[in-house]
PAKEVEX-937281 format. One line per field, with one value per residue (C-alpha): x, y, z; residue number from 1; residue in three letters. Coordinates in Angstrom, 1 decimal, padded with zeros to 4 digits. Example, Ala and Ser with C-alpha at 12.3 -4.5 7.8 and 13.67 -1.06 7.14 Angstrom:
// residues 2
x = 012.3/013.7
y = -004.5/-001.1
z = 007.8/007.1
fike = 1/2
fitor = ALA/SER
//
This chain:
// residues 437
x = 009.0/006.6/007.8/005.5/003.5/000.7/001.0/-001.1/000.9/-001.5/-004.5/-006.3/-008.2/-009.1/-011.9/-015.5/-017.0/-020.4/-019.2/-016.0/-014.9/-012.6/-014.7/-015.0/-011.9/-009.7/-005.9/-003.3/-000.7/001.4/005.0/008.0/010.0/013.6/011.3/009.2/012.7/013.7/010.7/011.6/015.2/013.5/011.7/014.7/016.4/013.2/013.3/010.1/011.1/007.4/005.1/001.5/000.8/-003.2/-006.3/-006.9/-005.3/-001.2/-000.7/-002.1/001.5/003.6/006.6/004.9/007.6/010.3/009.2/008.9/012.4/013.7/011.7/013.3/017.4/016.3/015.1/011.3/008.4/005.6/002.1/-000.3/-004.2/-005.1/-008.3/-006.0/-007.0/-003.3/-001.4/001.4/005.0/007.4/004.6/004.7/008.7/009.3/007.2/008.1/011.8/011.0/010.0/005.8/003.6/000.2/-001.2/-005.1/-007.2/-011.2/-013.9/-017.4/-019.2/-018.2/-019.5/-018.7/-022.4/-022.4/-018.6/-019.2/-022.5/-020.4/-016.9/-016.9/-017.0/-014.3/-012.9/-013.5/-011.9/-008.9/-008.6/-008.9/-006.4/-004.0/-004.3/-003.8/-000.7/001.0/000.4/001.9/004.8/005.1/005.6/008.0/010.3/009.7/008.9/005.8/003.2/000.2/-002.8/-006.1/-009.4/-012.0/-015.5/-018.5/-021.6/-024.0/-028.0/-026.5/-024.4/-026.5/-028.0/-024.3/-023.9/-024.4/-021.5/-019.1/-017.6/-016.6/-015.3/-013.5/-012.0/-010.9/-009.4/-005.7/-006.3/-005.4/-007.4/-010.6/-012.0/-015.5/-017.5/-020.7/-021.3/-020.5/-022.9/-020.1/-017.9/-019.8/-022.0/-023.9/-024.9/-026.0/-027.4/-029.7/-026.6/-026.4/-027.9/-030.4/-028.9/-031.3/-030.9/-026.9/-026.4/-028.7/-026.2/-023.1/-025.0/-025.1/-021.4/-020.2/-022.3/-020.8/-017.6/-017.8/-018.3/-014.1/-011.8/-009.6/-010.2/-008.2/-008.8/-008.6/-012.0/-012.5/-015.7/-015.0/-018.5/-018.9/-017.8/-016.4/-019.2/-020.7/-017.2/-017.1/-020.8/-020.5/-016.9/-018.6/-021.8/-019.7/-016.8/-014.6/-011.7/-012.3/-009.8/-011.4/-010.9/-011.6/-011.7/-009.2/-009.4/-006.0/-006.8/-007.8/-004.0/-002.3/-001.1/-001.4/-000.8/001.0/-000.4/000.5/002.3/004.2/001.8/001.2/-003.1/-005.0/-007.8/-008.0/-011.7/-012.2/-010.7/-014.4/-016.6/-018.4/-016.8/-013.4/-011.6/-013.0/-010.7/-007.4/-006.0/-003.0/000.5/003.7/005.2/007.9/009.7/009.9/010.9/012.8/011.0/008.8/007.6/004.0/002.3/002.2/000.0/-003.4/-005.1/-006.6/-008.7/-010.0/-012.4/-013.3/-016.5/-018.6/-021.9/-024.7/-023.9/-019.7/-020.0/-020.7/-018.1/-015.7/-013.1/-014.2/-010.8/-009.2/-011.8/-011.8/-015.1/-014.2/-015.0/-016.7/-019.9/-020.6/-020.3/-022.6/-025.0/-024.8/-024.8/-026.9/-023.4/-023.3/-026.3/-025.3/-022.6/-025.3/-027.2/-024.6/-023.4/-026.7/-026.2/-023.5/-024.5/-027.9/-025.9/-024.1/-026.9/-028.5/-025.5/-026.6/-030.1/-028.8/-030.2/-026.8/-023.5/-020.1/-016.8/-013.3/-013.0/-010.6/-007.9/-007.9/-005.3/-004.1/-001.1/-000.3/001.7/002.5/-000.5/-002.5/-004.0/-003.5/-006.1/-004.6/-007.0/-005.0/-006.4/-006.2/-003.2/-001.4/-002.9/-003.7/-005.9/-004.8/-007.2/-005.9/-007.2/-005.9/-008.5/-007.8/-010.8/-011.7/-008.6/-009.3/-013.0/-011.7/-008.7/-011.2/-013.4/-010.7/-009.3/-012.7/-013.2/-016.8/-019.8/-020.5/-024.2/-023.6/-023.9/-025.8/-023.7/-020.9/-021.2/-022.0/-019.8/-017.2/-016.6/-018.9/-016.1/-013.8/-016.4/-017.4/-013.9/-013.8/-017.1/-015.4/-012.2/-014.0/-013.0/-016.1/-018.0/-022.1/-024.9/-028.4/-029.5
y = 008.7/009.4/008.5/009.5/012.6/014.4/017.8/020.3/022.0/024.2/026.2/026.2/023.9/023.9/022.1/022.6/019.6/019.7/017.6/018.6/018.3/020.9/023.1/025.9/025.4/028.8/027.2/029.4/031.1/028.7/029.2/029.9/026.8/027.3/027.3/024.4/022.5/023.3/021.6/019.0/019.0/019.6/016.4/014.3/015.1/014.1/010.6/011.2/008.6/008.9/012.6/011.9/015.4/015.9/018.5/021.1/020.5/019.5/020.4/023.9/024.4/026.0/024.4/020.9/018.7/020.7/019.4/015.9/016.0/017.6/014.6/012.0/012.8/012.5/009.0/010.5/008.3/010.4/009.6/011.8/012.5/014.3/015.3/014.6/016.8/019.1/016.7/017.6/016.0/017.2/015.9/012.6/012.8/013.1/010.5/008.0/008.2/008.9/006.4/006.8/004.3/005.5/008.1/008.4/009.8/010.7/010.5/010.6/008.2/005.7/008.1/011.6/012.5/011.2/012.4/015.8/017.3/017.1/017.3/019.7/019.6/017.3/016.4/012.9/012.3/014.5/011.6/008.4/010.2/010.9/007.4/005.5/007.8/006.7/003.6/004.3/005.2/002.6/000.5/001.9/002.8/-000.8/001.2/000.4/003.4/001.8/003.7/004.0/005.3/006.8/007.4/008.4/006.4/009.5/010.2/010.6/007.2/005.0/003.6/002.6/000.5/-002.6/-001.8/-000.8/-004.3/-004.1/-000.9/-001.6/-004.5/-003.1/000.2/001.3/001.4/-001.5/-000.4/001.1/003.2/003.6/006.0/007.5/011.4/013.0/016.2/018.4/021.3/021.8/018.8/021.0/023.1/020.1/017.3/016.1/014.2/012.0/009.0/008.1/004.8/002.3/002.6/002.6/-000.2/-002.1/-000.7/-001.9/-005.5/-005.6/-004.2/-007.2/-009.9/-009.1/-008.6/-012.1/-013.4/-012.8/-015.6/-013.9/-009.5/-007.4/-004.4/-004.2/-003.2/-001.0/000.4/003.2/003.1/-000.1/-001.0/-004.0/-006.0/-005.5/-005.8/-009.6/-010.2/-009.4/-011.4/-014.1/-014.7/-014.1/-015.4/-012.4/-010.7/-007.0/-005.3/-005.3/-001.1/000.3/004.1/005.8/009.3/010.8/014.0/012.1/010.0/013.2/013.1/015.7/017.2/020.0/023.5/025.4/027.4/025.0/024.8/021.5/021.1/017.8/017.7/020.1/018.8/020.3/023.7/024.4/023.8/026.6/025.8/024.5/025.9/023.4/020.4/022.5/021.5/023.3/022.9/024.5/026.1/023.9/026.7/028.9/026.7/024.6/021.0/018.8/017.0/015.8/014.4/010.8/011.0/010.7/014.5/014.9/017.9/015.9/013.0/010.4/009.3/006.8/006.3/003.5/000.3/001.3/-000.2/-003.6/-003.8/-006.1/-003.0/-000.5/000.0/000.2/002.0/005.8/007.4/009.7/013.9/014.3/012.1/014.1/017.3/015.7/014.3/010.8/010.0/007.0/005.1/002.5/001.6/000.2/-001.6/-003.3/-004.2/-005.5/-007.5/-008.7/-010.4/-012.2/-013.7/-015.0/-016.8/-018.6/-019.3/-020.5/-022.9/-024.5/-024.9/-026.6/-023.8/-022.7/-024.3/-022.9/-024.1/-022.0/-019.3/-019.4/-017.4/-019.5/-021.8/-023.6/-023.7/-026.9/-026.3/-028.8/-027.6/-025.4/-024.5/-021.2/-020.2/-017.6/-015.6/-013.4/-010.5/-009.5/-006.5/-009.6/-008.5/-011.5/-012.4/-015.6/-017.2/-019.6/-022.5/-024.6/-027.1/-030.3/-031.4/-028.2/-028.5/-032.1/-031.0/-027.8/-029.5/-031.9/-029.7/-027.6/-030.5/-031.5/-027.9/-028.9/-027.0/-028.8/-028.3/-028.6/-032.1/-032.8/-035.1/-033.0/-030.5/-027.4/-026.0/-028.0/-026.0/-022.6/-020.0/-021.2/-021.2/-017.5/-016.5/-017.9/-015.9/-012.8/-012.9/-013.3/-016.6/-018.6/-018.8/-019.5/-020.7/-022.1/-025.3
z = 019.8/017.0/013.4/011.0/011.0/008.7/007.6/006.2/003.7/001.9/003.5/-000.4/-002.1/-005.7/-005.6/-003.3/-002.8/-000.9/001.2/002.4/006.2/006.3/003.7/005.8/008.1/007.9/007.9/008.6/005.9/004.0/004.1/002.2/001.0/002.6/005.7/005.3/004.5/007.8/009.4/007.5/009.2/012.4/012.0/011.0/014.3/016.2/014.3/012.0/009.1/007.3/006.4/004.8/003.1/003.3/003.6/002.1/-001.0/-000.8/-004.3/-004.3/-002.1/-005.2/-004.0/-003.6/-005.9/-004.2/-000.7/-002.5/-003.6/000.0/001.5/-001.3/-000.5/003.4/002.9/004.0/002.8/001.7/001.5/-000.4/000.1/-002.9/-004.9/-008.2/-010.3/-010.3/-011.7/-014.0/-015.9/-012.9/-010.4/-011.8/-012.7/-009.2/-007.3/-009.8/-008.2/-004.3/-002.0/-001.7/000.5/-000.7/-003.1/-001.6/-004.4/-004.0/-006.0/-004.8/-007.5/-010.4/-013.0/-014.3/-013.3/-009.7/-009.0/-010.7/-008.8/-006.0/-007.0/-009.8/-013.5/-015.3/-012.0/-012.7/-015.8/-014.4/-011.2/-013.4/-015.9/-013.6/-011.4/-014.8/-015.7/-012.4/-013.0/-016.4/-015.1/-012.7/-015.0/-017.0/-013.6/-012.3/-009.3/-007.1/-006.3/-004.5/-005.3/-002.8/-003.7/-001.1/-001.7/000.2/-000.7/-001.2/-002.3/-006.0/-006.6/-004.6/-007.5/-009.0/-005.9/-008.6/-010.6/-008.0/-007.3/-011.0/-011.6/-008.7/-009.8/-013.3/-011.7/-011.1/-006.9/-004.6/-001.7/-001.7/001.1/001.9/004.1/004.9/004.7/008.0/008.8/009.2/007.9/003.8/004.1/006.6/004.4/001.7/003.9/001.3/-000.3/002.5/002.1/005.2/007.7/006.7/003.8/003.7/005.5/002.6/000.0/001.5/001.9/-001.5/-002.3/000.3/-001.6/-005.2/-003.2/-001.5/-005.2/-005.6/-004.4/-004.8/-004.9/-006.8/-004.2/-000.3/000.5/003.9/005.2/007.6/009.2/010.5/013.7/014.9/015.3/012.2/010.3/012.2/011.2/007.7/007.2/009.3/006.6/003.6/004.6/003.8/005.5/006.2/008.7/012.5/012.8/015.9/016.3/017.9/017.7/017.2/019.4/022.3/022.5/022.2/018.5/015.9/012.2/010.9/010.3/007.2/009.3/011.2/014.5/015.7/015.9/017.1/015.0/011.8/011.5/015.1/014.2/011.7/015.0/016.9/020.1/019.0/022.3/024.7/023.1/023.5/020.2/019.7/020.7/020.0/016.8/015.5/013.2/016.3/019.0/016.7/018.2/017.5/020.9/020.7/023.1/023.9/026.5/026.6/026.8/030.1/028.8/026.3/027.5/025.4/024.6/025.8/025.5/027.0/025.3/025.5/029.2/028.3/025.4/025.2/023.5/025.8/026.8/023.3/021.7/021.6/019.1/016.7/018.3/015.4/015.9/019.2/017.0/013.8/016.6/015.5/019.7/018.7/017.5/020.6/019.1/016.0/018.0/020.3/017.5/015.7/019.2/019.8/016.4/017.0/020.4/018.8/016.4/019.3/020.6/017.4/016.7/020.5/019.4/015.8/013.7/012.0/011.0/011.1/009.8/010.0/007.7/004.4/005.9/009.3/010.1/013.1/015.0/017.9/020.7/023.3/026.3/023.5/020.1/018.6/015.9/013.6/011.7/008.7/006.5/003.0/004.7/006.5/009.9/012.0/015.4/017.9/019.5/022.2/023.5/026.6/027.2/025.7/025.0/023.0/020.8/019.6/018.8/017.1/015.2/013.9/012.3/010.6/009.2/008.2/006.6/006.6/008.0/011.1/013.6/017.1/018.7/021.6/022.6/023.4/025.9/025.9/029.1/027.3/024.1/024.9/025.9/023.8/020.2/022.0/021.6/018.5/016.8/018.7/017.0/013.5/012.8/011.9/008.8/009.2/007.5/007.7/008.5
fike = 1/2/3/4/5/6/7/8/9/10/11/12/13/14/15/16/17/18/19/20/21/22/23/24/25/26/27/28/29/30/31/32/33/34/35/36/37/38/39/40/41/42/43/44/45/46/47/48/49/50/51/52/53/54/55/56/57/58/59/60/61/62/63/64/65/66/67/68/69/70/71/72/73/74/75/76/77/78/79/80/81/82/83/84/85/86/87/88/89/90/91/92/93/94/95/96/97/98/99/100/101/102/103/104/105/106/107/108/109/110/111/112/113/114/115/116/117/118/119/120/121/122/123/124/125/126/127/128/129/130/131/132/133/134/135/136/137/138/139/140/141/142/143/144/145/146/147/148/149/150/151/152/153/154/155/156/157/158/159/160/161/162/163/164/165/166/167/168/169/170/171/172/173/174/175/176/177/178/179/180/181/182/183/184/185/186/187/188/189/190/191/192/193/194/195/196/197/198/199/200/201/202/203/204/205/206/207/208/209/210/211/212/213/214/215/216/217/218/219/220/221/222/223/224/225/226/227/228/229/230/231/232/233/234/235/236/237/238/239/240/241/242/243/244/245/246/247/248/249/250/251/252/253/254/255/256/257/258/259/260/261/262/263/264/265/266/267/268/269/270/271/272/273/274/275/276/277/278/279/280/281/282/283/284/285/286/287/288/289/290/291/292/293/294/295/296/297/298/299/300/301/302/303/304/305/306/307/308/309/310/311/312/313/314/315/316/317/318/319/320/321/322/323/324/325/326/327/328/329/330/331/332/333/334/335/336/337/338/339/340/341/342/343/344/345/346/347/348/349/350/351/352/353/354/355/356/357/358/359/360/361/362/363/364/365/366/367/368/369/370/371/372/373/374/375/376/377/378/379/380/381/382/383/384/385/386/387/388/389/390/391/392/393/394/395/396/397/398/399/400/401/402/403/404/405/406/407/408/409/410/411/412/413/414/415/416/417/418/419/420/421/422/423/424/425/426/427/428/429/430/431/432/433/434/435/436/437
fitor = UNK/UNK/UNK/UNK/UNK/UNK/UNK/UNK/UNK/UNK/UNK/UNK/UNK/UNK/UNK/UNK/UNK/UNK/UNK/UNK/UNK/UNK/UNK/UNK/UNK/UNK/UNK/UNK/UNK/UNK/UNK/UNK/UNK/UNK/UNK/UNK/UNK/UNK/UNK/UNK/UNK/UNK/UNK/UNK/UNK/UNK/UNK/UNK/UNK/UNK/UNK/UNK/UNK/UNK/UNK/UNK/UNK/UNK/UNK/UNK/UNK/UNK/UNK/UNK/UNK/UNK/UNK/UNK/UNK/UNK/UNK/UNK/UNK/UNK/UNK/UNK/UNK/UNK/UNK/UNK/UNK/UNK/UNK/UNK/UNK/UNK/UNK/UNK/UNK/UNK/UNK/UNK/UNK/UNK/UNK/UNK/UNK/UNK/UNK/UNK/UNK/UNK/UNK/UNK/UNK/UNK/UNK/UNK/UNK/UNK/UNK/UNK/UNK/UNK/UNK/UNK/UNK/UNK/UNK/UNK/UNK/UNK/UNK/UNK/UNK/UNK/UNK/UNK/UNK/UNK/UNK/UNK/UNK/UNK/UNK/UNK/UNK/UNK/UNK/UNK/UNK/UNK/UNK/UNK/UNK/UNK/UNK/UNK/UNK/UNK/UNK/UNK/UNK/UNK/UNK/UNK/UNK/UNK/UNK/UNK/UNK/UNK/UNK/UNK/UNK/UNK/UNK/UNK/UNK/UNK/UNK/UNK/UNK/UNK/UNK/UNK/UNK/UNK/UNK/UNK/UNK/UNK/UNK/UNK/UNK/UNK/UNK/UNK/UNK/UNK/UNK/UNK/UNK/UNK/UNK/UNK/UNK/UNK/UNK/UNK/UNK/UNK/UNK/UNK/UNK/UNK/UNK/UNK/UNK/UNK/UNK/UNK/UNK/UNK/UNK/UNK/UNK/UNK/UNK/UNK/UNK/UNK/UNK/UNK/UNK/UNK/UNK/UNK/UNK/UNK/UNK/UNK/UNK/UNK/UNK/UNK/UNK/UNK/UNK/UNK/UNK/UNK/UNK/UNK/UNK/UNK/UNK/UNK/UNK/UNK/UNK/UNK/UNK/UNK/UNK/UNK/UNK/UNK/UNK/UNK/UNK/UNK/UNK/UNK/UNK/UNK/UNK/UNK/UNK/UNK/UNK/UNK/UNK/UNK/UNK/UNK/UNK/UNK/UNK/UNK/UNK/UNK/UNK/UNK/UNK/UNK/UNK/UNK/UNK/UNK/UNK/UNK/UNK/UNK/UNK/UNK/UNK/UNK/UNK/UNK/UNK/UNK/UNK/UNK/UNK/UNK/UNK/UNK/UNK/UNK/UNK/UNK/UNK/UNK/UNK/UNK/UNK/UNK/UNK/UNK/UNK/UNK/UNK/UNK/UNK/UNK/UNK/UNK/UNK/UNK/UNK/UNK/UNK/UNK/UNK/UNK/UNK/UNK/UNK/UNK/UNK/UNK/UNK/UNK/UNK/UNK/UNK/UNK/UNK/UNK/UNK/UNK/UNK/UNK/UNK/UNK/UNK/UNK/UNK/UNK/UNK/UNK/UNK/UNK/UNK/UNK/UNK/UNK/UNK/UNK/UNK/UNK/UNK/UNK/UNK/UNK/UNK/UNK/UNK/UNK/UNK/UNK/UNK/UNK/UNK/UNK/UNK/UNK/UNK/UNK/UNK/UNK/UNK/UNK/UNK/UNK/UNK/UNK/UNK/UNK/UNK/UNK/UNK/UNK/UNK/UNK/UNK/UNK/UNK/UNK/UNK/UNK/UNK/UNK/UNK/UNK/UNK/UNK/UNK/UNK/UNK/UNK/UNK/UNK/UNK/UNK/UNK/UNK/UNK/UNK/UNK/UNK/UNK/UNK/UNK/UNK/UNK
//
């Protein structure tokens, strides 16, 4: 049974950001409110408990707060991905009583300039106004709204890269969500804003370094373009906790949103291609069967992708790519993975050869049982990784050095066969700090 759903209220936007996804996605006619109400009953009886109101724009839907307060005397949470900029008193009256897990807001730069050439006019000052005013009345309710921030590093706030740690830090959102331009829907059509590979994986070096400054952040930072291997190289040399992410397209395991008008679609992203028909996205109406029975299946028209280096991965199984990277013809994504893998196994091999120390990272801790050690690695959102290890002789040489909680060079005198799988498992499930000798 599926509990939580996203819906697609509104076909409008507001706003036209160059970048947009869904910019040139036609949605189908919104509907009344007495019938999106009973959608909302539909969904009850099929156990959904949790909606997340997204693309285009939920609160062009005239009837928005009404849905909100529908949702509320249901005991629905509601999540909201919004460009922020519609705001008004009955907006924030209502959330500030109903029971809201996130309210995702976007921006696409730290300044007015960089946020504006590709947001709109004003449409900064219009977010930050109206994230501070929920926070506002937050307070005042002694009700808790998280607030999350997403933000495409672009050609036009690259050079703000240096101060985005602290305006981070000294904004109203908990979580911050970063991503790279992807050459789709609007963006096609303005692919100079994109800022070249090379050149963004240097800009979120430097974000993690001032990042890696904080003991203790006052944001959950997430970088939607790395892959695993990179997140577990990056947390391994600054000793940081990002969230291991892999991607699991949503289209491909048989889930989907909410049309305006009530049909049930895979992959609204997918709709805006040339050759949207081959994925089979849609499924049935759920005002005029009067259901709502996704899929739980994996789609067998839909094939996932996998490309060279996907073979030899160690989440091959788990990990399904994002249809959108075949459609923006980044095909070259295994290779970032390999790269990034490649990385990771020369460090293994360099703490062999005595060129690098490791320790445990900060948010490690250990865990004895009678025949075996479990390593439990946590995250800044609570999520954890186990490591086991059975071999005795590996869990007294472990236990030593996290008690130690010094960076330690491999001795010779211990060997290698002794310790290898297990300290591979270890740098695999991000566990390890490094550094130079």
């Amino acid at each position: 049974m599926i509990n939580s759903v996203k819906w697609e209220l509104s076909q409008r936007c507001n706003l036209r950001c160059k970048h947009c996804f869904v910019g040139k996605v036609e949605y189908e006619p919104e509907l009344s409110l007495e019938e999106n109400k009973k959608i909302i009953d539909i969904l009850l009886q099929h156990g959904v408990k949790s909606i997340m109101f997204s693309s285009k724009e939920p609160l062009m839907y005239k009837h928005f707060v009404d849905i909100l307060k529908y949702c509320r005397t249901n005991g629905i949470i509601i999540s909201i991905i919004t460009n922020g900029t519609l705001f008004n008193e009955a907006l924030y009256d209502e959330l500030s009583k109903g029971i809201v897990k996130v309210v995702s807001f976007s921006l696409e730069g730290i300044t007015p300039y960089s946020n504006d050439m590709i947001r709109g006019d004003g449409v900064f000052e219009k977010v930050i106004s109206a994230a501070n005013e929920l926070i506002k009345r937050t307070v005042n309710t002694k009700k808790t709204i998280p607030l999350a921030l997403q933000i495409s590093l672009t050609a036009i706030n690259k050079d703000e890269i240096k101060d985005m740690h602290e305006f981070f830090s000294n904004s109203p959102f908990l979580s911050v969500n970063i991503g790279d331009i992807t050459l789709v829907g609007n963006a096609r059509d303005n692919q100079t804003i994109k800022v070249p590979e090379n050149e963004y994986d240097s800009l979120i070096l430097d974000l993690l370094k001032d990042y890696s400054m904080s003991k203790n952040p006052k944001y959950n930072l997430h970088l939607k373009g790395l892959n695993i291997y990179e997140t577990i190289y990056y947390n391994s040399i600054f000793d940081i906790s990002l969230d291991l992410i892999l991607p699991s397209c949503a289209a491909y395991h048989g889930y989907y949103s909410i049309l305006p008008d009530s049909t049930l679609c895979k992959c609204v992203a997918l709709k805006g291609i040339k050759d949207a028909t081959k994925y089979n996205l849609y499924s049935h109406n759920i005002l005029e069967t009067g259901t709502f029975n996704p899929s739980l299946k994996e789609n067998d028209t839909i094939k996932p992708i996998k490309l060279g280096f996907c073979n030899e991965c160690r989440y091959t199984d788990k990990c399904n790519l994002c249809l959108l990277i075949e459609e923006d013809g980044e095909l070259a994504f295994d290779q970032k993975c390999k790269v990034a893998y490649q990385k990771l196994k020369q460090i293994l091999e360099d703490i062999f050869a005595g060129k690098i120390a490791f320790k445990f990272k900060t948010m490690t801790y250990l865990e004895k049982q009678e025949d075996y050690l479990i390593v439990i690695r946590y995250y800044y959102t609570n999520e954890r990784r186990d490591t086991v290890i059975k071999s005795l002789f590996a869990r007294e040489y472990f236990e030593k050095i996290y008690v130690d909680n010094k960076f330690v060079s491999f001795d010779n005198c211990v060997g290698r066969d002794e310790i290898e799988c297990d300290l591979e498992n270890l740098l695999f499930n991000d566990a390890l700090v490094f550094k130079l000798i």
